[in-house]
C-alpha positions in Angstrom: 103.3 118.2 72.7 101.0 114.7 73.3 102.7 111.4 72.8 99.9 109.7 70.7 101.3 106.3 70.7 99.0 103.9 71.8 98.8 103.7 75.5 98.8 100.4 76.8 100.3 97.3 75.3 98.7 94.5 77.5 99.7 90.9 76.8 96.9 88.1 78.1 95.1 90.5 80.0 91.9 88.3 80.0 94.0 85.3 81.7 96.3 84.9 85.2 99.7 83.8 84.7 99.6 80.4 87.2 102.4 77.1 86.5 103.5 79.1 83.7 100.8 79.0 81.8 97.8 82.1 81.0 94.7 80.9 82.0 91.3 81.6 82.9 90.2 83.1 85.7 88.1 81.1 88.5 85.5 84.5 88.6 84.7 84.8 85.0 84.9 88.7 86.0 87.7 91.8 85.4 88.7 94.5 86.3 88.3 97.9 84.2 91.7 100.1 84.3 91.3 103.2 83.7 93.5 106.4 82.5 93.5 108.3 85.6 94.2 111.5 83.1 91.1 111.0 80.8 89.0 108.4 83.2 89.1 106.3 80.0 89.0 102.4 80.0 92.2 101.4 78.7 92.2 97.8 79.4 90.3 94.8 81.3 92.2 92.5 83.6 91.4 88.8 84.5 89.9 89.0 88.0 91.5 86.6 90.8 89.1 84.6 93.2 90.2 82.5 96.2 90.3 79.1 94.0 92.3 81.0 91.3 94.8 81.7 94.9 95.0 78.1 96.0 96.1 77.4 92.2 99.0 80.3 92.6 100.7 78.6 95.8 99.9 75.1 95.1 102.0 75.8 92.0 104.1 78.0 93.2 104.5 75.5 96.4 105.5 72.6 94.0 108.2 74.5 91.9 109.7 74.9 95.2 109.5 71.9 96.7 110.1 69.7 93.5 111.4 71.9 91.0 114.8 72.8 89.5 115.0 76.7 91.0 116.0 76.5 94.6 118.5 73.6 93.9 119.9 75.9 91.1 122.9 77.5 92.5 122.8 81.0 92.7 124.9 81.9 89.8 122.5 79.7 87.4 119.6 81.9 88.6 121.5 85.1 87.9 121.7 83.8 83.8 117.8 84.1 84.3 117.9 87.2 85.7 120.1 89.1 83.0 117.5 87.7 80.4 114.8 89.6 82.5 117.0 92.8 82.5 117.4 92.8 78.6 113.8 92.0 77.7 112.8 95.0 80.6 115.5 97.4 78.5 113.8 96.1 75.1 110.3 96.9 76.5 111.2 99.8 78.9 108.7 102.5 77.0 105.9 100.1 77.3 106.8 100.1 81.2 107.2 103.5 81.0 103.8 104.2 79.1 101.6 101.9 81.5 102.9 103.7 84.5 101.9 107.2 83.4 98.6 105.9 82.1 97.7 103.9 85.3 99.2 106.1 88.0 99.5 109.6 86.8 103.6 109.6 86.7 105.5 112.0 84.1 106.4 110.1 81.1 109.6 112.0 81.2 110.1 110.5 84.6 109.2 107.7 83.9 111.2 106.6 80.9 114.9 106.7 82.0 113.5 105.6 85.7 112.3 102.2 84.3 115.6 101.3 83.8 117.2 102.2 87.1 114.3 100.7 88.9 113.3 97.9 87.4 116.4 96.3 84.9 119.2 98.0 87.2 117.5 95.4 90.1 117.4 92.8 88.3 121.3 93.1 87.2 122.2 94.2 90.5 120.9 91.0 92.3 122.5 89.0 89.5 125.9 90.3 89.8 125.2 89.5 93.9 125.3 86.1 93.1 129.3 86.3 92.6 129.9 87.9 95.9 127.1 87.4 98.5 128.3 84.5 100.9 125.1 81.8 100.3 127.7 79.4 102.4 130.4 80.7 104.9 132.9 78.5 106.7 133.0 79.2 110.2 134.6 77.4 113.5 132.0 75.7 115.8 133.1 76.9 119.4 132.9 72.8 120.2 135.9 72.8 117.4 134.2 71.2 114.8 133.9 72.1 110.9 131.1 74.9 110.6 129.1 76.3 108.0 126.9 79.3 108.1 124.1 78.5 105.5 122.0 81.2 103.8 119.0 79.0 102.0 115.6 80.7 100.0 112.7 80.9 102.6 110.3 79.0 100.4 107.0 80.9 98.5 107.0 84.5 98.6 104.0 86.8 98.0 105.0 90.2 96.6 101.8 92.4 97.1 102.2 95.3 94.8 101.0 98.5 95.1 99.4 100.9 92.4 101.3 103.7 92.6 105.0 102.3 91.4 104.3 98.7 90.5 107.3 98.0 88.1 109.9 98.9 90.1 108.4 97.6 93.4 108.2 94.0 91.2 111.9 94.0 90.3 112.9 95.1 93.9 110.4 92.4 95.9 111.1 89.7 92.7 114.4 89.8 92.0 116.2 89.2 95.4 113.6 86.4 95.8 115.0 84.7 92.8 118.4 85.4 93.5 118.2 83.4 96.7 116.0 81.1 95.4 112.5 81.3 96.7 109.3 81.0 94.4 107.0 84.0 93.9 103.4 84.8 93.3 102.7 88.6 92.2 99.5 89.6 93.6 98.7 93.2 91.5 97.0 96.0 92.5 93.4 96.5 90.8 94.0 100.0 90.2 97.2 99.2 88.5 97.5 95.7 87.0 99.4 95.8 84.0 102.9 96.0 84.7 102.6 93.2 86.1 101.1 91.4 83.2 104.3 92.5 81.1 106.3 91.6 84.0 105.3 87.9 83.7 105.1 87.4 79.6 108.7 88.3 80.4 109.0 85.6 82.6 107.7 83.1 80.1 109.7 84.4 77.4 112.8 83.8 79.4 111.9 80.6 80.2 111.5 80.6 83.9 111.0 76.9 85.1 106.8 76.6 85.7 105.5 78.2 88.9 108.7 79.9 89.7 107.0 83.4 89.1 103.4 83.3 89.2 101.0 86.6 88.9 97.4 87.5 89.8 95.1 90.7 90.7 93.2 90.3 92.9 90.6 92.5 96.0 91.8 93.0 99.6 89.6 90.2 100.6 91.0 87.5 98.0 94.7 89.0 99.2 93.6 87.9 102.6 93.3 84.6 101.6 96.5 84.6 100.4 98.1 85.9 103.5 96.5 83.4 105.0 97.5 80.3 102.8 99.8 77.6 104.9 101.7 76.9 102.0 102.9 80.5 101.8 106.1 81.0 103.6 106.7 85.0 103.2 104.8 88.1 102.6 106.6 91.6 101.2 104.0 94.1 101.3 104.2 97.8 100.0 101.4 100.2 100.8 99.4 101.7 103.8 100.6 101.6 107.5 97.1 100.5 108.2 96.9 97.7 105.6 100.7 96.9 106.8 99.3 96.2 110.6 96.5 93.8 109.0 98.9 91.9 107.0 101.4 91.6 109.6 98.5 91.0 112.0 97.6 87.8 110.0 100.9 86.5 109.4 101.9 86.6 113.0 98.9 84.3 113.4 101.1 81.5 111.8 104.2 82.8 112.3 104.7 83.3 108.3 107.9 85.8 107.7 107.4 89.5 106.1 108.4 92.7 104.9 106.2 95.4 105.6 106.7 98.8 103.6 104.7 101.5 104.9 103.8 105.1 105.2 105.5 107.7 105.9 104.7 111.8 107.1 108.7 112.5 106.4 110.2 115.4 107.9 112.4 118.2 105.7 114.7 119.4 108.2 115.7 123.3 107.1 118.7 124.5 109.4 119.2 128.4 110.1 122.6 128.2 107.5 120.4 127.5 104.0 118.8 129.3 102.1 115.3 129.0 101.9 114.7 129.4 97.9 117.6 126.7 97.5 115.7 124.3 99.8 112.1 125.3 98.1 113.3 124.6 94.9 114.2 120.8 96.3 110.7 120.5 97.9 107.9 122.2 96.4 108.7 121.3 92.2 110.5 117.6 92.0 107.4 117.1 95.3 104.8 117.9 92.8 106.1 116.6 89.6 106.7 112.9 91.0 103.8 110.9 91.1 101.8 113.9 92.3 102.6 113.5 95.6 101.8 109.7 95.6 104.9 108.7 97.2 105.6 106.8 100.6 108.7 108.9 101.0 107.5 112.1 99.9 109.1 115.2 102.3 106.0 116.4 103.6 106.4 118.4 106.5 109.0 121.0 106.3 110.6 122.3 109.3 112.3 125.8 109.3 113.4 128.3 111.8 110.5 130.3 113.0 112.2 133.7 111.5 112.3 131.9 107.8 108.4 130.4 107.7 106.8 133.1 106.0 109.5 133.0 103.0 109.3 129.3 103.0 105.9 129.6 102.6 106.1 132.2 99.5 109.1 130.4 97.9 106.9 126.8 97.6 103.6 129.0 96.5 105.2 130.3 93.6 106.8 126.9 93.0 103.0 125.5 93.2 101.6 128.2 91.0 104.3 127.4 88.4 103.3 123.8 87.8 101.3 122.9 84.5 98.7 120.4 84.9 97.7 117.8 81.9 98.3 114.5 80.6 101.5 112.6 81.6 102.0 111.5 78.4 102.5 115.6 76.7 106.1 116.7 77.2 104.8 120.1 78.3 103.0 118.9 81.5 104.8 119.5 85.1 102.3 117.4 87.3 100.2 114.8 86.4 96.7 113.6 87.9 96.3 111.3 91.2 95.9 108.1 90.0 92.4 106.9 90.7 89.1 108.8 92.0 88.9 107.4 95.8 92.3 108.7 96.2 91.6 112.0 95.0 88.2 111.8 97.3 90.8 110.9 100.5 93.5 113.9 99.7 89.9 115.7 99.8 88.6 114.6 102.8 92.2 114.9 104.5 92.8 118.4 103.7 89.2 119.5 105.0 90.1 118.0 108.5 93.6 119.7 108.1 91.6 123.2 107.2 89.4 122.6 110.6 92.0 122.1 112.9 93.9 125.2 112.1 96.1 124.6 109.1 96.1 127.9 106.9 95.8 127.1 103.0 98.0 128.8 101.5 97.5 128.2 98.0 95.8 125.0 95.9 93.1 122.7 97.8 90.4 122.2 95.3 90.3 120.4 92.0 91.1 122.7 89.1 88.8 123.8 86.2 91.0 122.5 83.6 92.1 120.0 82.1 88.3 119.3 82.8 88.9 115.4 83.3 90.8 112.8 84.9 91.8 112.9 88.7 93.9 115.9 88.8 94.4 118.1 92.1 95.7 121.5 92.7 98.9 121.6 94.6 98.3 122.5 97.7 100.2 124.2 100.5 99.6 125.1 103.8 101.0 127.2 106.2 101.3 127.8 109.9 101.2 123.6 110.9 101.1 122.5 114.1 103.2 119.3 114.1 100.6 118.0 116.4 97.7 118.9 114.5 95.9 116.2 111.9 97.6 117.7 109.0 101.0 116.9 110.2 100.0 113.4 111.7 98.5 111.8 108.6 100.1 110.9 105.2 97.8 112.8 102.5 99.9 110.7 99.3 98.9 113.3 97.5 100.1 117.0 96.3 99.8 118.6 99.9 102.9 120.5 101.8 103.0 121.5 105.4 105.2 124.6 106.8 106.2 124.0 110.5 107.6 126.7 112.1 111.1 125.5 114.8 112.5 127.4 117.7 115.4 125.6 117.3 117.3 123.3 115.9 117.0 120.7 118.5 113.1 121.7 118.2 113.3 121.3 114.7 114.8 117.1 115.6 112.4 117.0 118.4 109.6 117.4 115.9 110.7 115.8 113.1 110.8 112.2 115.5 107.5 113.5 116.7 106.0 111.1 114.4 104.3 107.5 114.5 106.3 107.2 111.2 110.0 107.5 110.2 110.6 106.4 107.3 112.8 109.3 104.7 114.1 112.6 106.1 116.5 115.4 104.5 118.6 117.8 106.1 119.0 121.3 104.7 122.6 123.0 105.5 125.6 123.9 103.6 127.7 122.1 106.7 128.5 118.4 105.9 129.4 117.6 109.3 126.2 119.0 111.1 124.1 117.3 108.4 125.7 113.8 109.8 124.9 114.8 113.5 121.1 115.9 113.1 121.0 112.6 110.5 122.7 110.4 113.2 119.5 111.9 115.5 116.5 111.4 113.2 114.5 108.1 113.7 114.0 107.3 109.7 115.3 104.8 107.6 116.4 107.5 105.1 118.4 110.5 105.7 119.3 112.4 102.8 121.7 115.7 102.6 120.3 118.8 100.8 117.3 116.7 99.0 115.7 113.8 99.3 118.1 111.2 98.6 116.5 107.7 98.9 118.8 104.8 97.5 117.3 101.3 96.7 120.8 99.8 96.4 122.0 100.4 99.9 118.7 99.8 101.3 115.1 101.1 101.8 112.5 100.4 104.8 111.4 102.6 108.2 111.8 103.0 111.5 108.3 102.6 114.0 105.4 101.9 111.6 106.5 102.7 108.3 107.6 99.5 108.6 109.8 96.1 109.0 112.4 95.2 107.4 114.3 96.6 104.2 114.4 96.5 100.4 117.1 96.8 98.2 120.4 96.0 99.1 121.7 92.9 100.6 119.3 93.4 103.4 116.7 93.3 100.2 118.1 89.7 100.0 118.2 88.8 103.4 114.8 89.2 103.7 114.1 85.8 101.6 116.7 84.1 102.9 116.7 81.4 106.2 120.3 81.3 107.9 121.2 77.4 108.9 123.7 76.3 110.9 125.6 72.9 110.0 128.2 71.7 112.0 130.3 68.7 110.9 131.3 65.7 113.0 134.8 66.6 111.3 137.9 69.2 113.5 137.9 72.1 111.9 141.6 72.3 109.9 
């Protein structure tokens, strides 16, 4: 049954939230946002232009340099923090709505993860502030009195991407706070208004002016933010090739970031599971979450040569079994893709995949009904080279590849065989083999029997699905500068 609550609940949509104040954007222009179920405009979003991005960090730059927050200790931040959390619980099925609207997400997803993404950061980087050591006595080796100093790195830009923006705010924004820095949200067109929520919250709570500051903005204005002197660290979530630009430009000043990328992530199905048990891990919860549009999605699935075929029937019928509709009706198993171009891309991706020798298996085309919005079939395809283009490229869409292994060590060999390595899963009823093949995959994720991502240990990739890591204390970390001060006093 439709939810017919109204969909979006945008406040200040017309305006930019700069100094801590909604105003008017440089451009006089928007941008539409549409339902990617209905291709419906659902709201108009104030339009960012470069003179609307040297506002953001000069205010953003002067709340760090000459405002209260960085000389706040770390414990007076985390009171700001909790106030986040409890206005994000008292607003969490507005969160929830806008991300099913904008990117196509289950609304029965989305609900209860709200909560563990975006107030459970925010709370979990507050309560940090009681046991992470900001300063740490240490002995100098000349004998002196030491300290090991952990200070904010200065103005952060969190670039958000469209397909999970709340919960990629609270895990970019909140460890920035929490050590200190200043922070300019920089939206994704497609997806805007979580943001906009995100910062009335801000406001409400009464962040000190500039601390958080948010815009939305194209990927040439977002240049020019990169760009800015006065910005001292990037965190970027999205493509591996928009990744190598950003880090590209920020190496050209030495600026500090976080680059979260791609990923092509292996499924690693050893000769001791069963393969219905591990299709039911794959094919469904694959197609159900964000249609596919996840960087960590378990995309290629390796299996013992002798068990491909039955893999390959096992995630068909799971395909065949989802229900296509709107996000927002209780009765729908997997939503659209969130805007048009993507759609066009999975499109595009799975034609070169077809010519190169993938066999569909079922899926690849858009379905007949419902008859709007940006919905895809899901799609499987069997007999995958893991050299071939369809096991090289990330689809971020509803597409699964079967790889057939000689061997277990065949099945590693190829699973590393990958400019990627970011998630990874092991399928065996032995937990002491899963640890060794884990201990020999080159990802930043291993998970046991599913895929098992956690933000509060830590989440990033190895080779180009990234630098650096979110969530955790090495989520922290990464907006924090390590000093060294050493007294003209003998240690005691």
């Amino acid at each position: 049954m439709a939810n017919t609550k109204p969909a979006l609940n945008i406040p200040h949509a017309e305006s930019l939230f700069i100094g801590g104040q909604w105003v008017a954007p440089s451009t006089g222009e928007s941008f539409a946002v549409l339902n990617c179920a209905t291709e419906e405009v659902v709201a108009h979003v104030a339009k960012a232009g470069e003179a609307d991005v040297a506002a953001a960090v000069q205010a953003a730059r002067q709340a760090f340099d000459h405002g209260p927050w960085p000389r706040m200790t770390p414990a007076e931040r985390a009171v700001y923090m909790d106030r986040i959390a409890e206005r994000v619980e008292a607003l969490n099925d507005d969160f929830a709505r806008i991300w099913s609207v904008e990117s196509g997400v289950l609304y029965k997803i989305a609900q209860p993860r709200v909560g563990q993404y975006l107030s459970g950061a925010f709370r979990r980087y507050s309560a940090m502030a009681q046991t992470y050591p900001f300063v740490e006595p240490v002995t100098s080796v000349t004998g002196h009195r030491g300290y090991r100093v952990q200070e904010p790195v200065g103005v952060a830009v969190a670039i958000v991407p469209w397909n999970g923006p709340a919960g990629l705010i609270a895990y970019k924004v909140a460890p920035a706070l929490l050590a200190g820095c200043t922070v300019i949200i920089k939206n994704s067109p497609e997806a805007p208004c979580s943001g906009y929520l995100f910062a009335q919250i801000c406001q409400e709570v009464g962040l000190p002016p500039g601390v958080v500051n948010m815009l939305t903005a194209d990927r040439d204005v977002s240049e020019a933010l990169v760009r800015n002197p006065g910005v001292d660290k990037i965190t970027f979530t999205g493509s591996t090739a928009a990744g190598r630009r950003i880090g590209a430009v920020a190496a050209e000043r030495v600026a500090r970031c976080t680059l979260e990328l791609g990923g092509k992530s292996p499924a690693v199905v050893l000769d001791d599971y069963d393969v219905e048990t591990a299709a039911k891990a794959l094919g469904a919860p694959y197609f159900s979450y964000l249609t596919g549009q996840v960087c960590a999605s378990l995309t290629r699935i390796i299996v013992p040569r002798a068990k491909h075929d039955a893999m390959v029937e096992a995630l068909v019928a799971a395909a065949r079994g989802m229900v296509l509709g709107d996000p927002l009706d209780g009765a729908t198993t997997m939503g659209p893709l969130a805007t048009a171009r993507q759609r066009e891309t999975v499109e595009q991706l799975l034609a070169k995949s077809l010519a190169d020798g993938a066999q569909l298996a079922t899926g690849g085309a858009r379905p007949q009904q419902p008859g709007r919005g940006f919905f895809f079939e899901p799609t499987v395809l069997a007999h995958v080279d893991n050299r071939s283009f369809a096991a090289r490229n990330e689809f971020f869409g509803p597409v699964l590849s079967v790889i057939a292994a000689d061997s277990e060590q065949h099945a590693i060999d190829m699973a590393n065989d990958t400019i990627y390595g970011l998630n990874a899963a092991v399928f065996t009823h032995d937990a002491e083999r899963a640890m060794q093949v884990a201990r020999q995959l080159r990802s930043g994720t291993v998970g046991h029997n599913a895929s098992r991502y956690d933000f509060s240990i830590g989440f990033g990739g190895f080779k180009q699905s990234g630098i650096g890591r979110e969530g955790g204390e090495g989520g922290l970390e990464a907006f924090l500068e390590s000093k060294a001060v050493v007294l003209d006093q003998l240690a005691a």
